[in-house]
C-alpha positions in Angstrom: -18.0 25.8 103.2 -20.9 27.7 100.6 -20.4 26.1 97.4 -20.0 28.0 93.9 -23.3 27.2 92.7 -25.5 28.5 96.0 -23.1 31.5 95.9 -24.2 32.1 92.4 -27.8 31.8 93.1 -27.7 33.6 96.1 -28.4 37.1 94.3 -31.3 35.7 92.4 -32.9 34.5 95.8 -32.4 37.6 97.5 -34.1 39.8 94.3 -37.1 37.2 94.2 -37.7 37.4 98.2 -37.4 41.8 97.9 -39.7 41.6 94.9 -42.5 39.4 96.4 -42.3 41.7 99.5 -42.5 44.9 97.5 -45.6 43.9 95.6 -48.7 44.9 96.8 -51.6 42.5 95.8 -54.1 44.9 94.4 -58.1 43.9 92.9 -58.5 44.0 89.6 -62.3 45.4 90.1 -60.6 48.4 91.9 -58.8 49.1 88.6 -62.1 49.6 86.5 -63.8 52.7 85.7 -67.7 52.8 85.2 -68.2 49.3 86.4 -71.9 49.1 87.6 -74.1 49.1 85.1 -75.6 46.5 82.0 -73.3 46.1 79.0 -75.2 48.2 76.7 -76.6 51.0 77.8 -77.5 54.7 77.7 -77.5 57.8 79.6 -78.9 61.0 79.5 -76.4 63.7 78.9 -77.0 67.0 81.5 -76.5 70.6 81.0 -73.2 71.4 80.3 -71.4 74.1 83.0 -71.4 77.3 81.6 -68.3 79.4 83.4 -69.1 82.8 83.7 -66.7 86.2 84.0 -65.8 86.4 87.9 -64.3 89.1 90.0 -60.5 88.3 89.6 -60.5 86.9 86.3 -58.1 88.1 83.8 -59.4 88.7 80.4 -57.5 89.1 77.1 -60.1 91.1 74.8 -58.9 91.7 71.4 -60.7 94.0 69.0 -60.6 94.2 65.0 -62.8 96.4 62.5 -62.5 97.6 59.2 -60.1 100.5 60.1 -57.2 98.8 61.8 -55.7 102.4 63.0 -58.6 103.1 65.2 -58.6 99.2 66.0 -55.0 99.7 67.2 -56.4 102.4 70.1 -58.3 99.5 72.0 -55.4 96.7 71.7 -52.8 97.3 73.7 -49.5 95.8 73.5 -50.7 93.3 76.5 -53.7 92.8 74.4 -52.2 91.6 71.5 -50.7 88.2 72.5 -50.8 86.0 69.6 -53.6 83.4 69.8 -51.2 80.9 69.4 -49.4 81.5 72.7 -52.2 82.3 74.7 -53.6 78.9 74.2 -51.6 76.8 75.7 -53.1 73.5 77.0 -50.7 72.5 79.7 -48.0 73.8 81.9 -46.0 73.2 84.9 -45.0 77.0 86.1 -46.9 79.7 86.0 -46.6 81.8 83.4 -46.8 85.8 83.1 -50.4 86.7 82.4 -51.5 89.9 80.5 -54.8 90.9 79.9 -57.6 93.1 81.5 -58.4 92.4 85.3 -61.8 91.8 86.4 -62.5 94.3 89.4 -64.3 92.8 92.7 -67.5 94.9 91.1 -67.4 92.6 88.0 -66.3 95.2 85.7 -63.3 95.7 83.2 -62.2 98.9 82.1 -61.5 99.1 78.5 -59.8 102.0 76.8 -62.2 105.2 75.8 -64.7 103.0 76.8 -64.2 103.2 80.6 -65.6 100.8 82.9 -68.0 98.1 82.0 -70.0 95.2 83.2 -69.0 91.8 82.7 -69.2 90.3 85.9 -71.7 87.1 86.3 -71.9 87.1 82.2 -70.2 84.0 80.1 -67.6 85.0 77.5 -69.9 85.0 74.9 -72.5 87.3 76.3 -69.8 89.6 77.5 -68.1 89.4 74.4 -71.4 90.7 73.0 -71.8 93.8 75.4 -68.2 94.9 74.1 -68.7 95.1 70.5 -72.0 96.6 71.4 -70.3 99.6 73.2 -66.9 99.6 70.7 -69.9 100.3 67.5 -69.7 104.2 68.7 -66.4 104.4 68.0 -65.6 101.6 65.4 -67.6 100.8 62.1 -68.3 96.8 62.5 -66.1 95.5 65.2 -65.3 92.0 66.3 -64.8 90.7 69.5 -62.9 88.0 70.8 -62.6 87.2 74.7 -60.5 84.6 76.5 -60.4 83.8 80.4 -57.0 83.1 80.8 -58.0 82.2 84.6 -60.0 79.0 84.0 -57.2 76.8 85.4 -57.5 73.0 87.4 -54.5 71.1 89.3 -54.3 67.4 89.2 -52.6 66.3 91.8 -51.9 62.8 94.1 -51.6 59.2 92.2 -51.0 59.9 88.8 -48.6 59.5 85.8 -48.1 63.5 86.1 -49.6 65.5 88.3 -49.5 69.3 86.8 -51.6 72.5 86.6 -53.6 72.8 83.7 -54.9 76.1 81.5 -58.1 75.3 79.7 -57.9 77.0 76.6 -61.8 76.2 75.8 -63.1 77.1 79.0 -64.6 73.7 79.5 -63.1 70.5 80.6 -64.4 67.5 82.4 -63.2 65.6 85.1 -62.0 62.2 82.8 -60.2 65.3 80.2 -58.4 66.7 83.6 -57.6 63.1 84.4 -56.5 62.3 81.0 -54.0 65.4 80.7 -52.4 64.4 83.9 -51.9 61.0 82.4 -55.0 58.8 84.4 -54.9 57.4 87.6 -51.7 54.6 88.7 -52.7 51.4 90.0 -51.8 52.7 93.0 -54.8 55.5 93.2 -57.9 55.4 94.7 -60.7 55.7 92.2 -63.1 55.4 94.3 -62.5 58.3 96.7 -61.6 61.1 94.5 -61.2 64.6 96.3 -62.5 67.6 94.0 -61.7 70.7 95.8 -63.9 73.4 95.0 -64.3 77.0 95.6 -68.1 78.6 95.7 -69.5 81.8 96.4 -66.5 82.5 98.7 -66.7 78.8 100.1 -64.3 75.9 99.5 -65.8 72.8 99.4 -64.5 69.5 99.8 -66.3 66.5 97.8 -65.7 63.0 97.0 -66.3 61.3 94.3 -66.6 57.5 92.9 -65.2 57.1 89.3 -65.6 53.3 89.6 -69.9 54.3 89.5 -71.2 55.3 86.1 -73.1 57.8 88.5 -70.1 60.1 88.3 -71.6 61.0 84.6 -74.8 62.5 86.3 -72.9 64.4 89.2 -72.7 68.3 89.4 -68.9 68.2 89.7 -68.5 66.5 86.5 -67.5 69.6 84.5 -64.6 70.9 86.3 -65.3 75.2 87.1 -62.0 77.4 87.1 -59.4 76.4 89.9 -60.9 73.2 90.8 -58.3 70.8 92.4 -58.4 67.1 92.0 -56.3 64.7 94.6 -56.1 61.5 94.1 -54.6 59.6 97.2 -53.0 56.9 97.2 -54.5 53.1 98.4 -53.1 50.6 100.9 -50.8 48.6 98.0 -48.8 51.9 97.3 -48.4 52.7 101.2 -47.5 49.3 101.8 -44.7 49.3 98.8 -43.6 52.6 100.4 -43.0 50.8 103.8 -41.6 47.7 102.7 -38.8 49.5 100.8 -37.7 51.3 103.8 -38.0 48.4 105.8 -36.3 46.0 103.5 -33.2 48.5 102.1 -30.6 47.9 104.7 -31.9 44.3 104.9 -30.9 44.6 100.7 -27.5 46.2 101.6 -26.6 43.7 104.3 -27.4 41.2 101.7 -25.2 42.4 98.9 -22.4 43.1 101.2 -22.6 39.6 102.6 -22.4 38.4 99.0 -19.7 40.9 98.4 -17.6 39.5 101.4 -18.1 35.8 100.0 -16.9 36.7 96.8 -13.8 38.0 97.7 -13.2 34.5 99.6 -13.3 32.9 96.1 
């Protein structure tokens, strides 16, 4: 006959033997960012990304002078969003976007104004091309432009993967990273996938995170719509077979103990 005290222990075995099987033995060094390189050093910092106004894009242009009544004619009501809700740093849905839509020619048409260039220009340039053409019709306007396009999804091995607006219209790949919460120490960071679209193009690109080179790469400042997968490495596919390999081994288990413990 079992005796009382291996019957107590019994459970305690079993939760060790499951736990050791689950966990995946995974490198330390795999864990580290920027790992290559002497303790103090320096680096060059390159020319930031510049995002410019692309066919598609939806822009919310809102216009102000010194006579608000004639202001009024070139804000709509989509126009007129406050700031505060338009910026918004993260979401998970997407939401209803207003604003002016950038035609496949590049151009925007604006109210009175009619149809203008913008296409291939950054915000602030087009920004400047718009007050130029509101000064005919308003005395000292001001213009202020947001992309409400400019948009990367984090997805794969991380704490929450999500689809981020970018309120500033820059954003590198450690801030996308950071948003979603970083990598798990399940996630690859050596063999990141950026997902890129150019010139009509997608293109598919890894990258090394654990290399101090990533600082110096073109696809360190994210563009708009970029998408970042991380996949996951061999310790979380291994946890992911063990527990379906090792649950009804856990359930016969608890209902042997269950059966033993009804005999006493």
């Amino acid at each position: 006959m079992i005796s009382a005290t291996y019957v107590k222990k019994l459970p305690v075995l079993v939760g060790l033997v499951l736990l050791s099987l689950v966990s995946g033995c995974i490198s330390s060094k795999k864990l580290v960012y920027f790992q290559d390189q002497p303790t103090t050093d320096s680096m060059k910092i390159t020319d930031r990304f510049m995002p410019t106004v692309q066919p598609g894009d939806i822009l919310t242009v809102r216009v102000s002078s010194l006579s608000p009544e004639a202001t009024a004619f070139f804000n709509p009501p989509s126009a007129t969003m406050p700031i505060d809700r338009m910026m918004t740093p993260t979401m998970t849905s997407l939401p209803e976007i207003t604003g002016y839509l950038v035609n496949p020619d590049g151009t925007l048409e604006l109210p009175l104004i009619g149809k203008i260039k913008v296409g291939g220009l950054s915000t602030a340039q087009a920004t400047d091309r718009i007050r130029d053409e509101l000064k005919t019709y308003l005395k000292e306007p001001t213009v202020n432009i947001r992309n409400q396009n400019f948009r990367v999804s984090v997805m794969g091995e991380v704490a929450r993967p999500s689809l981020f607006t970018i309120p500033n219209e820059k954003i590198t790949m450690l801030e996308a990273l950071s948003l979603a919460g970083d990598i798990t120490i399940y996630g690859r960071r050596d063999n990141v996938l950026l997902i890129r679209e150019v010139d009509g193009q997608r293109t598919f690109t890894r990258l090394d995170l654990t290399s101090r080179d990533l600082f110096r790469s073109p696809y360190y400042y994210l563009r708009p719509n970029d998408v970042i997968y991380v996949e996951p490495g061999r310790a979380r596919v291994a946890t992911a077979d063990r527990t379906y390999q090792l649950l009804p081994i856990a359930l016969s288990a608890l209902s042997f103990l269950a059966i033993i413990f009804s005999r006493f």
